[in-house]
N, C-alpha and C positions, 0 to 999 in steps of 0.2 A: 399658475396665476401669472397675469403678466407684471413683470419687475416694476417698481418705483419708480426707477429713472423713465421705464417706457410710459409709465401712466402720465406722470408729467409733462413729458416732451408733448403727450396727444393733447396736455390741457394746453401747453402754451399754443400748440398748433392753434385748436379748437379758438381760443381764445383770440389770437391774432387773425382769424379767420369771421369772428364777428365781430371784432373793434371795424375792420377795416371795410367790410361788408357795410355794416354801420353808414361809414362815411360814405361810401358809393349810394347807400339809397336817399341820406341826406340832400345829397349833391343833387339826384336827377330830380329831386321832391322837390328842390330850390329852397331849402332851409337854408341851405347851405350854398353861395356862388359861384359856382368855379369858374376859372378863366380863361377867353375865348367865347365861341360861338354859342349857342345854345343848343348842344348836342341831343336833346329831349326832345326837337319839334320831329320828328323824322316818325316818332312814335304818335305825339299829340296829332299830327295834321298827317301825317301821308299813311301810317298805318291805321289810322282812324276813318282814312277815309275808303284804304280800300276795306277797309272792316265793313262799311256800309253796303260795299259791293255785293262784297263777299257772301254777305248773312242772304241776298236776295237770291243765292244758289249761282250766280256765275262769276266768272274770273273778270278781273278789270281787262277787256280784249281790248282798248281805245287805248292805252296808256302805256308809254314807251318805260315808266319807269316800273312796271313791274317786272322783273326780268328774272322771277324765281318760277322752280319748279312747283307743281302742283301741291305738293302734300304743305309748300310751304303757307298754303291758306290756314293748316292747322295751328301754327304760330300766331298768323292775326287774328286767328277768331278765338284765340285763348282765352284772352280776358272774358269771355263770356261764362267762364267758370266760376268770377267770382263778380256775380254782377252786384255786386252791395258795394262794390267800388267804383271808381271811373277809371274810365278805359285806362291810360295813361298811368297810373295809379295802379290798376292790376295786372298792367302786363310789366311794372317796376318788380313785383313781387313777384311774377312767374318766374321771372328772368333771377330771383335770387334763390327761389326753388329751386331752377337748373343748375345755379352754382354751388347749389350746397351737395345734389345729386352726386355732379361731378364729383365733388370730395368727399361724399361718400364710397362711393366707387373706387377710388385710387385708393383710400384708408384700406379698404376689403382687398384691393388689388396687393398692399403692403403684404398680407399678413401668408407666412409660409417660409421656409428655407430657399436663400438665396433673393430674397424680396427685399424691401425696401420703403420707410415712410421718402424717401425725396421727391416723389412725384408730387405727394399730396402736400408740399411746402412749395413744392414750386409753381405750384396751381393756386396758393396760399400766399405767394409774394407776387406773383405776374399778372394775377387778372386786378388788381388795384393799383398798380402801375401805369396799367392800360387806361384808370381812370373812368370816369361815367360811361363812356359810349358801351361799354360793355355792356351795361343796364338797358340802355336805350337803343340796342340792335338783337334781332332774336341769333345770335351766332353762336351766343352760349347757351341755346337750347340747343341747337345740331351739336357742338362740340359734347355737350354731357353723352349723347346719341352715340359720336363718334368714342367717345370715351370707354362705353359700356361695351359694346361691338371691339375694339382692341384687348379687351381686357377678358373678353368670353372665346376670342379668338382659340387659344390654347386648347381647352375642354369641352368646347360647345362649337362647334363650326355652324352648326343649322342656325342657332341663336345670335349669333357674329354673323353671318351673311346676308340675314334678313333686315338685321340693323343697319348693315350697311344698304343695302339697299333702302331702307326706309330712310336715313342718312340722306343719299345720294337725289330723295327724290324730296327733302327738306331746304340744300341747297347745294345740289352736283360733289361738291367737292369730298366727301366722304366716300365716292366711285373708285376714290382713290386708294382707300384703303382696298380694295377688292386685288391689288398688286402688289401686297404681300404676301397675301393667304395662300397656302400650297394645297387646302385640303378642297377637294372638288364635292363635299358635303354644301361646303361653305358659298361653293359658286352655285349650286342647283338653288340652294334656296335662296339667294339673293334676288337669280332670275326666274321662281316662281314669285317671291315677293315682292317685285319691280312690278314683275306684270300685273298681277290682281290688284296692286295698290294704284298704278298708274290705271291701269284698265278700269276700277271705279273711276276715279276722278273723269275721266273722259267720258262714260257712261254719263255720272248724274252733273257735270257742270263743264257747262258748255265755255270754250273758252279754255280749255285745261294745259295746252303748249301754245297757245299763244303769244307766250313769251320768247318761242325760239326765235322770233322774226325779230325784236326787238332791240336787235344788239349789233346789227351788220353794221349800222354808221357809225360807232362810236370812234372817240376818237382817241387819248393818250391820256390817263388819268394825271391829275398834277403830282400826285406822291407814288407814281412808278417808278422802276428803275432806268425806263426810257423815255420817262420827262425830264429824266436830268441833262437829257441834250438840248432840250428849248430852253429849260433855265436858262441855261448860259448863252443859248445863241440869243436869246433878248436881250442880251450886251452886246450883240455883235452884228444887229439891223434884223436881225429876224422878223417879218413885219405879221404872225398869224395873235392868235390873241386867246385867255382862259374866257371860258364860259360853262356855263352851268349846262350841263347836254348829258341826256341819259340820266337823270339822276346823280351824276358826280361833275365836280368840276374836273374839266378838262382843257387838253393844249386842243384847237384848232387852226386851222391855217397848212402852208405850205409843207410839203415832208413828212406828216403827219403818218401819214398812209402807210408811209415806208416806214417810221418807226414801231406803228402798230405792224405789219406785218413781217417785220423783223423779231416782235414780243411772240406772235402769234409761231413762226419759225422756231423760237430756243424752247417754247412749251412745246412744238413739236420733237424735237430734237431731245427735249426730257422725259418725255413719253419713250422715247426710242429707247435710249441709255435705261432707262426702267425695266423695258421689257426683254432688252438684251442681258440684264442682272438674274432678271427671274429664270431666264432658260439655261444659264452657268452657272447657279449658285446652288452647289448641292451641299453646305456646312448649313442646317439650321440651327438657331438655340430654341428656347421659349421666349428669349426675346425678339426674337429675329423679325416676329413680325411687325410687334411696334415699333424696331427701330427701321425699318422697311417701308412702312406707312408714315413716321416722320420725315422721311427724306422724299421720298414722293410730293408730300404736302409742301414742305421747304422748295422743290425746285419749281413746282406748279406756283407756287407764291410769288416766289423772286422772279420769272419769266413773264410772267401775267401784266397787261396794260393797265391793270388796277391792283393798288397795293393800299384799298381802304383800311386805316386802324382797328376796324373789327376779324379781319383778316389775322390780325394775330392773335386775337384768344386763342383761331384752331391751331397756331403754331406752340402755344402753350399748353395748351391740352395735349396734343399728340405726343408733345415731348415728355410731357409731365409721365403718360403711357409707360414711355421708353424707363424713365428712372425707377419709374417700383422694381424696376429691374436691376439689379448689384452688376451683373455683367453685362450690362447693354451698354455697348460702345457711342451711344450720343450724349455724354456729360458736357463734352465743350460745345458742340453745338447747341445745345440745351441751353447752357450757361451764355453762349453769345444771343440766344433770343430775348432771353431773360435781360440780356443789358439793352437791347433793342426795346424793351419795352417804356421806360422814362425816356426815352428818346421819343418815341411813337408818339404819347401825350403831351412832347414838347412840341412837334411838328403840326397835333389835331388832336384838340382846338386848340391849347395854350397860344400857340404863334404863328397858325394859323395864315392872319393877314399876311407874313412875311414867305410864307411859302406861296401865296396865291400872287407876291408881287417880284416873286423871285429873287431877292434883294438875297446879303451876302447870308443872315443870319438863317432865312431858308432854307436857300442850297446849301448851307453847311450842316443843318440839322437831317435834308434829306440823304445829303453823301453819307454821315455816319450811319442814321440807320440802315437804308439798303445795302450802302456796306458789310455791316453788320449782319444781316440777311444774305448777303450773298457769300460772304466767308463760311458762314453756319450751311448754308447748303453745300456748301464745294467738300467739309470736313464730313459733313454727316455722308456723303454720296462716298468718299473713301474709306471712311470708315465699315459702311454697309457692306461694299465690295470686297474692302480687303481681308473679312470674318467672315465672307461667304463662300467667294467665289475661291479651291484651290489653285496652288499654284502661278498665282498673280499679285505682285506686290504695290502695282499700281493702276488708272482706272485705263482703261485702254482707248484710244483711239478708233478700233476697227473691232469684229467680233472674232474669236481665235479660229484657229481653223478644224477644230473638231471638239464636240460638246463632252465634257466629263462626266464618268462613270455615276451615277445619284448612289450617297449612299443613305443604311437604311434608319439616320437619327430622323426621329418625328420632330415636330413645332408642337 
């Protein structure tokens, strides 16, 4: 039987996890105000409307701001599941289906020698930190996705592969996890699952990559890590200007270009250092690969010309992964996302206005988080290396000059 203490601990978990639940559906219901923007219309008016599209069997092809992958129609047209509700209204409760998913999954992920409830506390303090957007962006359906697929990783590679893949074709960034995984089970069925899943959608709805065209002009989102060079140059005569473009606000004007494809460079350059890790890293644990897939997602984060608020549930989620695990080496980086989070919903919506006007209170709030995010990436990418790869005490500049013997621990 499980001990007292543990029943306990699961009640206050359980507990604090619908007090606080609670106040999130409050909030996006509007019983309740929260302050800032009105983070809710994104759901009522833009996914509402390509919901309209949608139901007629094609993809919104006209419209620069859809810029998801296909299966992500299965998110907007969810609410059709509970049509005795309004839209808006049933996709607030899918969205808290997915979260409770989530922490069911990590609960299950705890339970074993050498496991751990911390993930499922830290998915339990972090996604209400983050505040309403959570509710009213479908991010925390992929993250449950990515969750499940990290967590089958271990025992089931066909069942982790396919996830990801379905993942990856929900909204790209779950592709990532497909760069931890050592078992080539896990890689076959991802790309049987990519294809037949992508291979419908192109089949029966026309319009289904569409979206790849959509995304060449953009420009420098205002809560990236390289808007914080126009922040400040608009103190200094900078004459370009924010505007709403692509679906997010961004910097336009002079330089721009060169910032985005300096963003577009360090995500190259993290892709590389990834894939240099996978081909010298013969130390696996059982955690290896969630903590592999969190630092993957941390450095694609922090590199990226958009570092929207809903961005970090998947940084809480993947980490959350990492901690059901007693020996997984991303506690501090885990713990700096986690402080990154009241910071996130001080920066969007809370104070919003002052990041869109650059003023001191902005930039100070943007320097600490991405700060924050990029110290958490730089610890988590040392950490991964220095428990993988032998005979390396630090992260190397160049790749060694001959690949280590594999030995024969499994993942």
């Amino acid at each position: 039987m499980e001990p007292r203490a543990a029943r306990g601990s699961l009640a206050g978990l359980l507990g604090i996890w619908g007090a606080t639940r609670a106040a999130l559906l409050l909030c996006v219901l509007k019983v309740v105000v929260f302050p800032g923007p009105d983070v809710t219309s994104d759901v009522s008016v833009i996914y509402r409307g390509w919901y309209d599209v949608l139901v007629t069997g094609t993809f919104p092809q006209d419209d620069v701001t859809w810029q998801y992958p296909p299966a992500a129609a299965l998110a907007v047209l969810s609410p059709a599941v509970l049509p005795f509700l309004e839209y808006a209204t049933a996709f607030f409760v899918l969205a808290l289906a997915a979260d409770a998913a989530a922490l069911a999954l990590l609960l299950r992920g705890a339970r074993g020698t050498g496991r751990s409830r911390r993930g499922a506390w830290l998915w339990v303090a972090g996604v209400p930190l983050l505040g309403p957007t959570v509710y009213a962006r479908y991010d925390v359906m992929v993250t449950a996705v990515a969750v499940a697929a990290l967590l089958a990783a271990g025992r089931h590679p066909r069942a982790a592969g396919a996830l990801m893949a379905f993942g990856a074709l929900l909204k790209v960034w779950p592709a990532l996890l497909l760069l931890a995984v050592r078992r080539r089970a896990a890689w076959a069925s991802a790309a049987v699952t990519g294809v037949l899943v992508a291979g419908l959608f192109a089949v029966l709805m026309p319009g289904a990559f569409a979206f790849l065209g959509f995304q060449r002009d953009r420009g420098t989102e205002v809560e990236s890590l390289g808007s914080l060079v126009f922040h400040v140059a608009r103190h200094h005569g900078w004459d370009g200007e924010v505007l709403l473009n692509y679906g997010s606000v961004e910097f336009l004007g002079p330089y721009v270009s060169w910032v985005s494809t300096g963003a577009l460079f360090l995500t190259g350059a993290a892709l590389a250092w990834l894939v240099l890790w996978r081909l010298l890293a013969t130390r696996f644990a059982p955690h290896t690969a969630a903590d592999a897939a969190f630092t993957a997602v941390l450095l694609f984060t922090v590199t990226s010309r958009v570092i929207s608020p809903q961005y970090m549930v998947w940084l809480v989620g993947t980490a959350a992964v990492c901690l059901c695990f007693r020996e997984s080496r991303m506690g501090r980086p885990a713990a700096l996302v986690l402080a990154a989070c009241p910071v996130t919903v001080l920066e969007f919506p809370v104070w919003f206005g002052h990041v869109v006007a650059s003023d001191a209170l902005g930039i100070t709030l943007l320097t600490i988080r991405n700060g924050l995010l990029v110290a958490a990436s730089l610890l988590a990418a040392r950490a991964l290396w220095c428990a993988t790869v032998p005979g390396r005490r630090e992260i190397p500049t160049a790749p060694g000059p001959s690949r280590p013997e594999r030995t024969p621990v499994s993942s």
